[in-house]
C-alpha positions as CSV (number, residue, x, y, z in Angstrom):
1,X,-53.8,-63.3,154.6
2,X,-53.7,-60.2,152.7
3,X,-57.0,-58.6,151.8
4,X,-58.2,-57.2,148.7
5,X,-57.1,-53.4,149.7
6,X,-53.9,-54.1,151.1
7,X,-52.7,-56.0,147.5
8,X,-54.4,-52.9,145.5
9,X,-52.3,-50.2,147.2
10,X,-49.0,-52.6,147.3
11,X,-50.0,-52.6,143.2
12,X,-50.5,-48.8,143.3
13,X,-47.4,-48.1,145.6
14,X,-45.4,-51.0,142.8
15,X,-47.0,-48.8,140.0
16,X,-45.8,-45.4,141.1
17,X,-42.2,-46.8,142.1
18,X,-41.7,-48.2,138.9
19,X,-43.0,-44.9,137.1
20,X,-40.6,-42.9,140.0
21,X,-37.8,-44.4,139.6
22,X,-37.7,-45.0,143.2
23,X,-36.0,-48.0,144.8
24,X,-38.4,-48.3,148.1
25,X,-42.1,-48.4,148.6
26,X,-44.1,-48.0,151.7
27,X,-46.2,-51.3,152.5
28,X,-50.0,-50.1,153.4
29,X,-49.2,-49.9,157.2
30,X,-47.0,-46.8,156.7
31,X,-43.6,-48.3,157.2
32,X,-41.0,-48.6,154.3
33,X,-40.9,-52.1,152.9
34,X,-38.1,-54.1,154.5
35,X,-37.9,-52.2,157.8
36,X,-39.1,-53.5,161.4
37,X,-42.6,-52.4,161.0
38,X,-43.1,-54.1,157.7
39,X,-44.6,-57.5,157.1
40,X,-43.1,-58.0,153.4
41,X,-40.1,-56.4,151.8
42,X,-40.6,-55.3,148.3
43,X,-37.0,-53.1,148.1
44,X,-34.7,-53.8,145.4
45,X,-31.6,-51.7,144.7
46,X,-31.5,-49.7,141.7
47,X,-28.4,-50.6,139.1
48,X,-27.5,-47.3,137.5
49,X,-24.1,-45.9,135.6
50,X,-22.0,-44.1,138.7
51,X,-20.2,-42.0,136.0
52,X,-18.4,-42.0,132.7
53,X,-15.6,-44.5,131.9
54,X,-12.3,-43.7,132.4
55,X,-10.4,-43.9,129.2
56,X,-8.6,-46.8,130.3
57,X,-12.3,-48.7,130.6
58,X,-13.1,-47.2,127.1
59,X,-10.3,-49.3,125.6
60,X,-11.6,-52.4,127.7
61,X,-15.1,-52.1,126.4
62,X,-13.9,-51.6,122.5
63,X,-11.3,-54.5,122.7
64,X,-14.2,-56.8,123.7
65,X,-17.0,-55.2,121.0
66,X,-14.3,-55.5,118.6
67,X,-14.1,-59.6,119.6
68,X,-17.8,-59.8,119.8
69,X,-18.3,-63.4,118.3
70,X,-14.6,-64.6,117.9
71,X,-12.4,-66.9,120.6
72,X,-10.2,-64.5,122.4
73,X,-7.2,-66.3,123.7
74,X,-7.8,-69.8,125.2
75,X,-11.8,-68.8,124.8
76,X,-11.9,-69.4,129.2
77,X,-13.8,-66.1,130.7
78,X,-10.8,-64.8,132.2
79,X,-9.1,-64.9,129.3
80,X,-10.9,-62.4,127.8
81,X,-10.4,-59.9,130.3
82,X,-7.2,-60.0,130.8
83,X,-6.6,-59.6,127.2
84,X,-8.6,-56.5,127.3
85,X,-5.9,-55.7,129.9
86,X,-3.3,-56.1,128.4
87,X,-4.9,-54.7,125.1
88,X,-5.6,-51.3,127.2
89,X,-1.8,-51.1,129.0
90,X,-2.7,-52.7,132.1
91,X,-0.5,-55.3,133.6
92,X,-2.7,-57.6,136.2
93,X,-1.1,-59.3,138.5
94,X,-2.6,-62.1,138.2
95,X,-5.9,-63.8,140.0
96,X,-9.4,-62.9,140.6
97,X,-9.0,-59.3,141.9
98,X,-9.7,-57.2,138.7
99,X,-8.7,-53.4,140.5
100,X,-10.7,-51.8,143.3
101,X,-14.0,-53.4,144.6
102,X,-17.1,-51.6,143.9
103,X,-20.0,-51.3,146.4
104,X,-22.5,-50.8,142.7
105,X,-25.3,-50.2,144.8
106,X,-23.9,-47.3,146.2
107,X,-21.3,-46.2,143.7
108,X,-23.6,-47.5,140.5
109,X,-21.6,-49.6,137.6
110,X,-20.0,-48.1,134.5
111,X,-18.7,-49.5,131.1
112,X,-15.4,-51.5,131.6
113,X,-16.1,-52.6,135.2
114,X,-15.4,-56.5,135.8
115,X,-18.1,-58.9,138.0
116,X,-16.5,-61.6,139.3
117,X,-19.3,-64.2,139.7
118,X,-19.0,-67.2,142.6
119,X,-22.0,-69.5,142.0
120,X,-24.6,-66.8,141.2
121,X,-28.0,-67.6,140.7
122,X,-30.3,-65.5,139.1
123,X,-34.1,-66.8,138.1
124,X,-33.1,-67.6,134.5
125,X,-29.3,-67.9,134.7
126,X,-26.6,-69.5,137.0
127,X,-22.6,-69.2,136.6
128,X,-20.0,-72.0,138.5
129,X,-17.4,-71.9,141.0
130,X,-15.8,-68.7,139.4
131,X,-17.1,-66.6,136.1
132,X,-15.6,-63.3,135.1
133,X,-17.3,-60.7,132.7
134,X,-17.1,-57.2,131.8
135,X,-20.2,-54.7,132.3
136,X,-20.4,-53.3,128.8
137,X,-23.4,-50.7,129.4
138,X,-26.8,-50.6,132.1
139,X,-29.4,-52.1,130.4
140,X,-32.1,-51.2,132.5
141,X,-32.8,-50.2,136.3
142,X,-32.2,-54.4,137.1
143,X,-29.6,-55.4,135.2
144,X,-26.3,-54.7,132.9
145,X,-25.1,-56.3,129.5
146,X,-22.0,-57.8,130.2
147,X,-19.6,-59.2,127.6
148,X,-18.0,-63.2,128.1
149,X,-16.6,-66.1,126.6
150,X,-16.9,-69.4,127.8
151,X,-20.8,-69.1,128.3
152,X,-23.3,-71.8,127.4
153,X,-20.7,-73.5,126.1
154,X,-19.6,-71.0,123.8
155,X,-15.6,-70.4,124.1
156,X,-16.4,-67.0,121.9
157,X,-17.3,-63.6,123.0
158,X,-20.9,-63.3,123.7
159,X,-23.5,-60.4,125.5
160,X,-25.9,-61.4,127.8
161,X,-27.6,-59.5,130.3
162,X,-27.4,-60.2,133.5
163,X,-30.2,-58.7,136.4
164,X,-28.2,-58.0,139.2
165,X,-30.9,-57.1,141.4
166,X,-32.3,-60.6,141.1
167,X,-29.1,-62.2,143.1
168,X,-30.5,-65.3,144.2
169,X,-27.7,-67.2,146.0
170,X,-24.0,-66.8,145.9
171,X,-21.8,-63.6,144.7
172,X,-21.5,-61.2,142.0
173,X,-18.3,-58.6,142.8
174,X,-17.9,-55.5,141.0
175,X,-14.0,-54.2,140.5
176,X,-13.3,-51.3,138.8
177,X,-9.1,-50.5,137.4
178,X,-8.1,-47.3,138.6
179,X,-4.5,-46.5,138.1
């Protein structure tokens, strides 16, 4: 059981990561949260923008903002990116593999990037088998706003935002197009 002055300074060490930008804290014991020493993990990865968007992306990201609210193709997920794709001069090959696969915890996320979701769950969301959507800008140090169809039940182009850092179960895969 935790006592009163071990949950004030895992507030305190919460407040001043948070105000830091930091993505570890140190649990009151001295050791970083998460490693051997610790009894409780409280590190979270950090999503941030690893760079601008290639031109390329730029034309991904206004094709969809352009569709925001309309059915793009056959109104299935997919659909919509790889009519982006083909609307920015890329020729997929077909499948689930968008480009190059993005480690965005250690490479960040930018503007035109695809997730690939396999039954994600996330603490106020959850996608099926397969879900594809395009990361339209970082909304905040947990999460992006990504752009989709075939949502909800919604066969249109709709923004949500998804918290990446709240992964629950299954995947989310980040590919960037690089040519």
């Amino acid at each position: 059981m935790k006592t009163t002055s071990t949950l004030k300074a895992i507030a305190i060490a919460t407040l001043l990561a948070s105000c830091s930008g930091s993505s570890s804290l140190t649990v009151p014991n001295g050791s970083p949260a998460g490693s051997p020493g610790s009894r409780s993990t409280y590190s979270r990865p950090i999503v941030w923008q690893g760079g601008e968007p290639s031109p390329t992306a730029q034309k991904i990201v206004a094709f969809v903002a352009k569709n925001k609210g309309k059915r793009v193709g056959d109104g299935q997920c997919w659909g919509l990116i790889n009519l982006a794709y083909r609307a920015a001069g890329i020729k997929h090959r077909g499948g689930r593999v968008w480009g190059r696969r993005v480690n965005w915890q250690k490479e960040g996320v930018r503007p035109g990037d695809i997730i690939e979701f396999e039954y994600a769950r996330y603490p106020y969301a959850y996608t099926d088998a397969n879900h594809t959507a395009i990361i339209m800008k970082v909304a905040d140090r947990n999460s992006v706003l990504v752009a989709h169809q075939h949502w909800n039940g919604k066969f249109k182009v709709t923004m949500t935002t998804i918290p990446l850092t709240y992964l629950r179960s299954g995947k989310q895969i980040v590919y960037r197009y690089e040519p």
